[in-house]
C-alpha positions as CSV (number, residue, x, y, z in Angstrom):
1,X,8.1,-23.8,5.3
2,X,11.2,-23.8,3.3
3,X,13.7,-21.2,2.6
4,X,11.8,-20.3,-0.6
5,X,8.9,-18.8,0.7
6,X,7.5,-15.3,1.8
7,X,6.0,-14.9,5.0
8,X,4.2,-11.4,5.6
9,X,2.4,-11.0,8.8
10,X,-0.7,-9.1,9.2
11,X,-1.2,-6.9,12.8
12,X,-3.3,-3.7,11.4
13,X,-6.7,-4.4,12.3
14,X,-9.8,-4.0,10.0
15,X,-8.7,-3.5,6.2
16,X,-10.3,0.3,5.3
17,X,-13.0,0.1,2.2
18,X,-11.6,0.4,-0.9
19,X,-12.1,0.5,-4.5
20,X,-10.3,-2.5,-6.9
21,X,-9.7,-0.2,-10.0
22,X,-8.6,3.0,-8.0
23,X,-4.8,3.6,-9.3
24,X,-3.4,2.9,-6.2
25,X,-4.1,-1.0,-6.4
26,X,-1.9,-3.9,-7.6
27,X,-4.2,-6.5,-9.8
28,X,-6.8,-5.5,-8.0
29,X,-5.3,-6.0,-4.4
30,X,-5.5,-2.5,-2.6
31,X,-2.3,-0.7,-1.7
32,X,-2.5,0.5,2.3
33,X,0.3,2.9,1.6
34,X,1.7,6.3,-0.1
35,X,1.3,6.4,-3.4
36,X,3.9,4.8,-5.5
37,X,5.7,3.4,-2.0
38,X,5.4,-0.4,-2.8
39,X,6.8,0.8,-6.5
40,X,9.8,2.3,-5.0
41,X,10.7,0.0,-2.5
42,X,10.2,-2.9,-5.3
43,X,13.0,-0.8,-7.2
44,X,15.2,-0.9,-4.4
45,X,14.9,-4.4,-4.0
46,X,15.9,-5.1,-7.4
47,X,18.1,-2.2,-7.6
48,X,20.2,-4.1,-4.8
49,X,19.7,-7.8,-6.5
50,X,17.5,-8.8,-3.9
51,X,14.5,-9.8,-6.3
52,X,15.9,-13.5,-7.0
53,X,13.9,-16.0,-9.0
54,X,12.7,-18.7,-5.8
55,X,14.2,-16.3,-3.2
56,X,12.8,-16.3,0.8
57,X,10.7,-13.3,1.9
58,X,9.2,-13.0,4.7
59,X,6.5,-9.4,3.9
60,X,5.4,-8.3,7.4
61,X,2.3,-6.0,7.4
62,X,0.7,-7.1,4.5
63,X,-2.6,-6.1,4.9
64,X,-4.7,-7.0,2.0
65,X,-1.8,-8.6,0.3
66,X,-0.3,-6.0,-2.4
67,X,2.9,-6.5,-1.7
68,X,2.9,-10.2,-1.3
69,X,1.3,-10.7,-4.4
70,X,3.8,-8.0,-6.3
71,X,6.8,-10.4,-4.5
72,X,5.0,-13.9,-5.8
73,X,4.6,-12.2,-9.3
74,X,8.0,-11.6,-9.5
75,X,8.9,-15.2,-9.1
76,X,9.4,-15.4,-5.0
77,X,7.3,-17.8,-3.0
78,X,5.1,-16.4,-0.7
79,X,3.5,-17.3,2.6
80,X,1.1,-14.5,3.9
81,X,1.6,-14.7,7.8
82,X,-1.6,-12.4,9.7
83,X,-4.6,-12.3,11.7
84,X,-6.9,-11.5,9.4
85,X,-6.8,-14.1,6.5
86,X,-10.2,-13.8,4.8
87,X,-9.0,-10.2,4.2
88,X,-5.6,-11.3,2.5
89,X,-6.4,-11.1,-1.3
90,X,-3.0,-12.5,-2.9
91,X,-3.3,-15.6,-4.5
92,X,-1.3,-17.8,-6.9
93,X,0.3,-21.2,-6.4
94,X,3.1,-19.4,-5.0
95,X,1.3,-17.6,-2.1
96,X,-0.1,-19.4,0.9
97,X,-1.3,-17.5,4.8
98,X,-0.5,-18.6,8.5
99,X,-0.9,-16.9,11.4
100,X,1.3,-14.4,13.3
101,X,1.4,-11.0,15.2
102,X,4.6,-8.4,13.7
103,X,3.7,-6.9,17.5
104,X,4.5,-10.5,19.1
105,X,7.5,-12.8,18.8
106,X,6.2,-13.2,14.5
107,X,9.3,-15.4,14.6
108,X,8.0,-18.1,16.0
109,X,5.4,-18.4,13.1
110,X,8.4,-19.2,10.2
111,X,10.0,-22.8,10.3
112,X,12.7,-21.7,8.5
113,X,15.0,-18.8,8.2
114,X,14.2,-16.6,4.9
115,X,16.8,-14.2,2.1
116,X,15.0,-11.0,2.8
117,X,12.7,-9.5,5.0
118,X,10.3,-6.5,3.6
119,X,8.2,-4.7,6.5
120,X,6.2,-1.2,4.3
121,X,4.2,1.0,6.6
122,X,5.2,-1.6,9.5
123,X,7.8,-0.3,11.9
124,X,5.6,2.4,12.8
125,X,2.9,0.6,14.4
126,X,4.1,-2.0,16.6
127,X,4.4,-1.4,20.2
128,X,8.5,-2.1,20.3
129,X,10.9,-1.2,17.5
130,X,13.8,-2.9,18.9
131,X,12.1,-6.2,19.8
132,X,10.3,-6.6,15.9
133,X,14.1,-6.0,14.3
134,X,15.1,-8.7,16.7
135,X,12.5,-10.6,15.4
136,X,13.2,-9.6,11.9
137,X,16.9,-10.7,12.4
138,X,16.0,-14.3,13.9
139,X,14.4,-14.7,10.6
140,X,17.0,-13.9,8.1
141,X,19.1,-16.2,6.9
142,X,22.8,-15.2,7.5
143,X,23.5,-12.4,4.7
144,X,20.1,-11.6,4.5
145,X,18.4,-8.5,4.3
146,X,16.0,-5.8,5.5
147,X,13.9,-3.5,3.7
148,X,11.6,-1.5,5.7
149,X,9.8,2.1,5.2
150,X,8.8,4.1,8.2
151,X,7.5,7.9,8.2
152,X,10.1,10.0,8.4
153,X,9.6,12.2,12.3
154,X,13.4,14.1,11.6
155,X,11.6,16.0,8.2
156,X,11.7,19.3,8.4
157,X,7.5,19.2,8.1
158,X,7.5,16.6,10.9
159,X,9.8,19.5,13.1
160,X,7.5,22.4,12.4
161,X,4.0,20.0,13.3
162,X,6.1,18.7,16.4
163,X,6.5,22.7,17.0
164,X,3.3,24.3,16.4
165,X,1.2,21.3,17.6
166,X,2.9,19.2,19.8
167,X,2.5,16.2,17.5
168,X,3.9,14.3,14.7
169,X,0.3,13.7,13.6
170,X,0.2,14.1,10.3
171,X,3.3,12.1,8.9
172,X,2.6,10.6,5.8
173,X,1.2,6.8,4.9
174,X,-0.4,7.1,8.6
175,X,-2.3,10.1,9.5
176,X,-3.0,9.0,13.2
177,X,1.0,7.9,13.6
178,X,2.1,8.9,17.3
179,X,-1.7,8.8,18.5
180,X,-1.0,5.2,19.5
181,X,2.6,4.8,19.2
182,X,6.1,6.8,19.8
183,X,7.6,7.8,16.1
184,X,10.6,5.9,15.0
185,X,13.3,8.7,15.0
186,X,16.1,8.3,12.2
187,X,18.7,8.3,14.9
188,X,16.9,5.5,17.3
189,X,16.1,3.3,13.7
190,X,19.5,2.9,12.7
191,X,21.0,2.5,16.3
192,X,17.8,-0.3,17.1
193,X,19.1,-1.9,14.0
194,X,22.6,-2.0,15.2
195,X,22.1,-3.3,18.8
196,X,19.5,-6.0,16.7
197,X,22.9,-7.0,14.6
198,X,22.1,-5.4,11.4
199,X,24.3,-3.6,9.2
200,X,23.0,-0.6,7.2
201,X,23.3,-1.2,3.7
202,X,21.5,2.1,2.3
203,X,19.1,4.9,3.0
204,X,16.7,6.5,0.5
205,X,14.0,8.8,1.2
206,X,10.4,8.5,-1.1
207,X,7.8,11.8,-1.4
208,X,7.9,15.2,-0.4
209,X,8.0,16.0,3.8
210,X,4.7,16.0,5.4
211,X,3.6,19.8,5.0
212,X,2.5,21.1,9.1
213,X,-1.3,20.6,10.2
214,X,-3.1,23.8,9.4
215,X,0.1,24.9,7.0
216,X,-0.7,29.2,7.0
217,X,1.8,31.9,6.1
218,X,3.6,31.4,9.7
219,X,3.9,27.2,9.3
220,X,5.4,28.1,5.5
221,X,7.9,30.7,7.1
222,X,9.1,28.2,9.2
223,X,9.4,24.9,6.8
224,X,11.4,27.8,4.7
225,X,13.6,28.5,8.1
226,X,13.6,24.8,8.9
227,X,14.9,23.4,5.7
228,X,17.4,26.3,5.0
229,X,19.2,26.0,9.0
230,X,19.3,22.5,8.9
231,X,20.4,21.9,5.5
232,X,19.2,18.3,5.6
233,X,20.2,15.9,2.3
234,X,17.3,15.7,0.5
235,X,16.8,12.1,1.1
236,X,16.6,12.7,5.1
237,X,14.2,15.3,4.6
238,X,11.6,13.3,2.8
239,X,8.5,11.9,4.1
240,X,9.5,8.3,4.3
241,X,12.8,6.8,5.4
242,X,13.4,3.4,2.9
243,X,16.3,1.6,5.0
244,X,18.2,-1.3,4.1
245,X,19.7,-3.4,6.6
246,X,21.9,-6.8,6.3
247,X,22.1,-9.8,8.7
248,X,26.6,-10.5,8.5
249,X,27.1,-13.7,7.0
């Protein structure tokens, strides 16, 4: 593989049932993820010149291929990287599928080093944050880049679950998040990116905080209390973190 393709990497498991002409589908191709994610994060990609005609990506978590095929369309070639390929739908001369594991050593699985990495919905479910941004960094070119999404566990909805329940279980985009797998704390993301070698480029924050399991008059008190006392900037209070990170030159 060259430098102009996209590699995404598939480690999810069996893709749920879906329904081609619900709204949240691309051409088709159904969208694994909160509603309007893959539109945002595709505008923060170009909003930071990172959508180049012939560009590398390498998509890890692909699923059924949403995101790939969104990142072909634009004029990127793609190669699909998973372990399920007869459930990747993305197709197109530009879109091609090898295999790899996002919770293994994934960069093993790309011959060349690529422009940008994009991991949606991804972070969250491997085993070890620190060794897949290790992995994401061997694959980057040097001044590449990092877009990833991960459910935001500082919200103040996360705080009041984590209080009444004892669990982070109903962050958005993954409603069994922390059954499996740790959260990624805001705090431990950037600092895993760090020690990886990555400098933060920008932070945005997509939907509204995840609203506490069983939400009653006591769970909205405390959101109310929550959000007021720690005064969070609205973008660290939303449900998803979108971070971008950058591989020095």
């Amino acid at each position: 593989m060259t430098a102009g393709n996209v590699v995404c990497t598939d480690h999810f498991g069996a893709i749920a049932s879906w329904d081609p002409a619900a709204p949240d589908s691309y051409r088709g191709i159904p969208i694994h993820s909160s509603r309007g994610l893959h539109e945002f994060a595709a505008a923060e990609l170009g909003r930071l010149g990172l959508v180049r005609q012939g560009a590398s990506v390498l998509d890890l978590g692909p699923r059924a291929g949403a995101m790939a095929q969104r990142l072909g369309d634009s004029g990127m070639l793609v190669t699909a990287a998973g372990l399920r390929p007869a459930e990747f739908l993305a197709r197109g001369p530009s879109v091609r599928h090898v295999t790899a594991d996002a919770d293994g050593p994934f960069e093993a699985a790309v011959p060349a080093p690529v422009d940008l990495v994009v991991a949606v919905d991804t972070i969250g479910m491997v085993e070890n944050p620190n060794a897949f941004l290790r992995s994401c960094f061997a694959c980057l070119l040097p001044g590449g880049s990092l877009l990833l999404t991960a459910a935001n566990a500082d919200s103040s909805g996360a705080a009041v679950s984590f209080l009444m329940h004892g669990t982070f279980a109903r962050l958005p985009g993954n409603p069994e998040a922390c059954l499996h797998v740790p959260p990624v704390h805001r705090a431990h993301l950037l600092a895993a990116a760090d020690r990886a070698g990555f400098r933060t480029v920008s932070e945005a924050g997509f939907g509204a905080g995840p609203s506490p399991p069983g939400s009653g008059p006591v769970a909205g008190l405390l959101l109310k209390v929550a959000r007021a006392s720690r005064r969070a900037d609205p973008s660290r209070d939303a449900g998803i973190l979108v971070c971008v990170f950058r591989r020095p030159a």
